[in-house]
C-alpha positions as CSV (number, residue, x, y, z in Angstrom):
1,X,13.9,116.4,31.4
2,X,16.5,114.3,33.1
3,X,13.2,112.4,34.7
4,X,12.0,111.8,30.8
5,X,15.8,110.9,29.5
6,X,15.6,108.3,32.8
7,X,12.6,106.4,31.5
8,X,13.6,106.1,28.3
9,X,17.1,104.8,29.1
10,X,15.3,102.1,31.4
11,X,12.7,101.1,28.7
12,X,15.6,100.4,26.2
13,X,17.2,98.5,28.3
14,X,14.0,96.4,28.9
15,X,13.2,95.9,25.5
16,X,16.7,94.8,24.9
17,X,16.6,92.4,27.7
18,X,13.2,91.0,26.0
19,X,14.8,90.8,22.9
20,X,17.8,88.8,23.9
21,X,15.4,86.2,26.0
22,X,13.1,85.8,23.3
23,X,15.6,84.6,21.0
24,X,17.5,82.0,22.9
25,X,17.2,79.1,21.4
26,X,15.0,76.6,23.6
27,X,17.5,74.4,24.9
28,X,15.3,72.0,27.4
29,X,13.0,71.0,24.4
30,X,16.3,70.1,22.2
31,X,17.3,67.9,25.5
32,X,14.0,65.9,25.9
33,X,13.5,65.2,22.1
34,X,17.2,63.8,22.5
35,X,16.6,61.7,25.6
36,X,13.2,61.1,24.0
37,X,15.0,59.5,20.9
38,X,17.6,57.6,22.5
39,X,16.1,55.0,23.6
40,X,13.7,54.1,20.2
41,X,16.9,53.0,18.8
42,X,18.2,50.6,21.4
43,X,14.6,49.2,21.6
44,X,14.2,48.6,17.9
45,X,17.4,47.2,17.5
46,X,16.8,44.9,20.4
47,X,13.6,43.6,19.0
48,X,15.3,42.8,15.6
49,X,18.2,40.8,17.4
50,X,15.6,38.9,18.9
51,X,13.7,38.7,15.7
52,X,16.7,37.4,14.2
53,X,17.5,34.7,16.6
54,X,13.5,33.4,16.2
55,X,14.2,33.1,12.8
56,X,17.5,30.9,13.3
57,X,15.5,29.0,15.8
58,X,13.0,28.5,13.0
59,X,15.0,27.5,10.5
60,X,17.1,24.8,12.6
61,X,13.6,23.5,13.8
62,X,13.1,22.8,9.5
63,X,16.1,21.5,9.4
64,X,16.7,17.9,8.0
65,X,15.0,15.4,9.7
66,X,16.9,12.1,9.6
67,X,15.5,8.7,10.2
68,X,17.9,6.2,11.5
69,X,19.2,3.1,10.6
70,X,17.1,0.3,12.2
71,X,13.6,1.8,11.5
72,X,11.3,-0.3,10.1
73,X,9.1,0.4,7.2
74,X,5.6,-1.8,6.8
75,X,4.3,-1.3,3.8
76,X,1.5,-3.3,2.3
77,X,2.2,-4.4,-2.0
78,X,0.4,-3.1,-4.6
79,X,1.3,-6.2,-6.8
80,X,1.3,-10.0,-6.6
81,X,4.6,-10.9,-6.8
82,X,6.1,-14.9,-7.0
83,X,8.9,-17.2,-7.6
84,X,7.4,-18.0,-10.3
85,X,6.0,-15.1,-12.4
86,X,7.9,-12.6,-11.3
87,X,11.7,-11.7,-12.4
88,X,15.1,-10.4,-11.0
89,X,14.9,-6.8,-11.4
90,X,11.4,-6.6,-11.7
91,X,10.2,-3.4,-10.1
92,X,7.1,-3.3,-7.7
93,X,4.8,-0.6,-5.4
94,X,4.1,-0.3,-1.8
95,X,2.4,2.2,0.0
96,X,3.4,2.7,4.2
97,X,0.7,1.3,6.5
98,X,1.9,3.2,9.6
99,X,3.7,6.5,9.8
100,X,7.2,6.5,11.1
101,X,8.3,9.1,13.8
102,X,11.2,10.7,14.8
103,X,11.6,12.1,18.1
104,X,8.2,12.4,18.5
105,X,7.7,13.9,15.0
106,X,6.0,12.6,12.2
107,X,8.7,12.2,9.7
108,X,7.4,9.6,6.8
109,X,3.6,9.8,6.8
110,X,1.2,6.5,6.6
111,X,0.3,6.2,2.6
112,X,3.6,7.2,1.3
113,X,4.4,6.1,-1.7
114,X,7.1,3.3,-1.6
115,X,9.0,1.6,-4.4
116,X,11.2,-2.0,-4.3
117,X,12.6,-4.6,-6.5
118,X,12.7,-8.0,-6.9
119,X,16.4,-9.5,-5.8
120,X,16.0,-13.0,-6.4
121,X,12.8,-15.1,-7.9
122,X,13.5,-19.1,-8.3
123,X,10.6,-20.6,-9.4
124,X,10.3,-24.4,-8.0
125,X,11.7,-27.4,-9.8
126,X,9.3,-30.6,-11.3
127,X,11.3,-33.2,-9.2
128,X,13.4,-31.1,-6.7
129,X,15.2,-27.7,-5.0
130,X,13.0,-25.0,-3.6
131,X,11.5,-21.9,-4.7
132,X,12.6,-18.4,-3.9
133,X,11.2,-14.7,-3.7
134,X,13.8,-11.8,-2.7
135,X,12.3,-8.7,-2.6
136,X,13.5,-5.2,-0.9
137,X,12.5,-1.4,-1.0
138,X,14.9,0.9,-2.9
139,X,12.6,4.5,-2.3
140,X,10.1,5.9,-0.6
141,X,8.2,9.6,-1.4
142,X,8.0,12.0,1.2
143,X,6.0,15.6,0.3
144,X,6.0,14.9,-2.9
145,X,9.6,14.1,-3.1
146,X,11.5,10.3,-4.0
147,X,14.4,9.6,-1.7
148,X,16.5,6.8,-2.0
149,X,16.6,4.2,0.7
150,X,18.6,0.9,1.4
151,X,16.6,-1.3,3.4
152,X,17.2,-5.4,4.6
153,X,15.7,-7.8,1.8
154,X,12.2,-9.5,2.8
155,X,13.2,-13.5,1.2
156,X,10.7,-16.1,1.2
157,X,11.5,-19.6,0.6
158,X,9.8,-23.0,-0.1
159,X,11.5,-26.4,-0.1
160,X,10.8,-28.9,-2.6
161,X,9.8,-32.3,-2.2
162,X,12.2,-34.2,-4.3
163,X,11.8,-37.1,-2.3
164,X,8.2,-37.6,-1.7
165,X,8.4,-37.1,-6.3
166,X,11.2,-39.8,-6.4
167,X,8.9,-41.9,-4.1
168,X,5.8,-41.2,-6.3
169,X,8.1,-41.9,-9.6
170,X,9.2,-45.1,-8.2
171,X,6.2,-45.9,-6.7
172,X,3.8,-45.6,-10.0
173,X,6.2,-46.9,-12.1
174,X,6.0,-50.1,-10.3
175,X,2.4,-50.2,-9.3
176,X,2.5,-49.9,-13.8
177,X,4.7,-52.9,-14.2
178,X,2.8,-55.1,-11.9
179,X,-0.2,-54.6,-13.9
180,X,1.3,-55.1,-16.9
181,X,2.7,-58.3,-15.5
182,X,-0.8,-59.6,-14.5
183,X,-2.6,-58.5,-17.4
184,X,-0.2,-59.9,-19.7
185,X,3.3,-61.1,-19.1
186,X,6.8,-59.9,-19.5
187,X,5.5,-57.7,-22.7
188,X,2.8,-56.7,-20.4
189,X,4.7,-55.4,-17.9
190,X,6.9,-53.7,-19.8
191,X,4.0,-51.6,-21.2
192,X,2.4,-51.2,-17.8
193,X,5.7,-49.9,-16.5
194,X,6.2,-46.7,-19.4
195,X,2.5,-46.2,-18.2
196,X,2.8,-46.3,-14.5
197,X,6.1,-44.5,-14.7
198,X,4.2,-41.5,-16.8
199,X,1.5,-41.6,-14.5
200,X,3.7,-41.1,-12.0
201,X,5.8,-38.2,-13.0
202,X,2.5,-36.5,-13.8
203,X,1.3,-36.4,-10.1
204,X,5.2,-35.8,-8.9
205,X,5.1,-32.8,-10.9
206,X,1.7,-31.6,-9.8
207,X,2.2,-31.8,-6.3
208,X,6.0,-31.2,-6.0
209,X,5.2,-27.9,-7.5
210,X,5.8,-25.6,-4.3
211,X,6.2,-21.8,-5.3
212,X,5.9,-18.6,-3.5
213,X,3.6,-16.2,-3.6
214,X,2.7,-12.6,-2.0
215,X,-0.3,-11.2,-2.8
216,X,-1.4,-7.9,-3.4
217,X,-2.1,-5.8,-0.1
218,X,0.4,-8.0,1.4
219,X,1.5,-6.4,4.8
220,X,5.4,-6.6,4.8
221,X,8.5,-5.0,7.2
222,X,11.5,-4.1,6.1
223,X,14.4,-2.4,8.2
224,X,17.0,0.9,6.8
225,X,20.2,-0.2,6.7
226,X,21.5,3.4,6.4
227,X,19.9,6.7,7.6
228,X,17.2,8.2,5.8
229,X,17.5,12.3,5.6
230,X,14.6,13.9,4.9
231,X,14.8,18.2,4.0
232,X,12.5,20.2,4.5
């Protein structure tokens, strides 16, 4: 009996035992998943910071580009334009013949659309002064957008011959009165005179004429007087 009473007091006790392991909670597997999720978050927080600072790289890298003053700009007209023909104010087109850089970047590229006016257009005088053509470039269109430039003025200038046309007035005007005077006296002279004198300030006007011209597909520079900012 006590033998029996014995065993059953030392199988209770082993099923309690049993019982109590069994449901402890596991305490190692809570552990690793913690140290197994620590460090996902520093690591995913790192790569955003770096993620961020790409993208702050990236956008000062887009950042405006500015051209300085003192570049030059040669462009090539899509007009004619002259002292003669063409007015103050008179608006003309240009395209750029080669690109301009900025530290080693292309910042305005070759074919851009450029834009001027005329300043100053003097067209020459019959008998003297000198003709003038002031032209300069006022925009330029970079992807597709206008920007507003101030460049130097390109000027072109021809002197007149006012005295090689006095010379020629004088010169006809006599040549005129001495055939008059041969052909047929004082009255003849007279006459010959009013008809040397017109024949001469005919060829003084012809040939004093001296205006200025620039072609279509003229290739011309002109410099920024101010910086240029181009955004992106």
């Amino acid at each position: 009996m006590k033998s029996r009473f014995l065993l059953l007091t030392l199988a209770s006790f082993l099923a309690v035992t049993l019982l109590a392991c069994s449901s402890k909670p596991p305490g190692s597997d809570t552990g690793n998943a913690a140290s197994s999720g620590n460090p996902a978050t520093p690591g995913s927080s790192g790569g955003g910071m770096a993620g961020g600072s790409s993208a702050m790289k990236s956008e000062a890298a887009r950042a405006a580009l500015v051209v300085p003053s003192g570049a030059t700009l040669t462009v090539r007209l899509g007009e004619t334009l002259s002292s003669k023909d063409s007015q103050p104010g008179q608006t003309f087109t240009a395209s750029l013949v080669n690109p301009v850089e900025v530290e080693g970047k292309p910042a305005i590229p070759a074919g851009a659309t450029a834009t001027g006016t005329v300043v100053a257009a003097h067209a020459a005088g019959k008998f003297k002064g000198a003709s003038l053509l002031e032209i300069r470039l006022d925009s330029v269109t970079v992807g597709g957008k206008p920007y507003a430039i101030q460049t130097s003025a390109v000027e072109r200038e021809q002197k007149g011959k006012g005295k090689r046309s006095a010379a020629m007035i004088g010169g006809g005007a006599g040549a005129g009165a001495l055939i008059g005077a041969l052909a047929g006296g004082g009255k003849g002279a007279a006459i010959g005179a009013l008809v040397g004198g017109g024949a001469g300030t005919a060829g003084a006007a012809y040939t004093g004429k001296a205006d200025v011209t620039l072609p279509a597909e003229s290739a011309l520079s002109f410099r920024l007087t101010a910086p240029l900012e181009l955004k992106p």
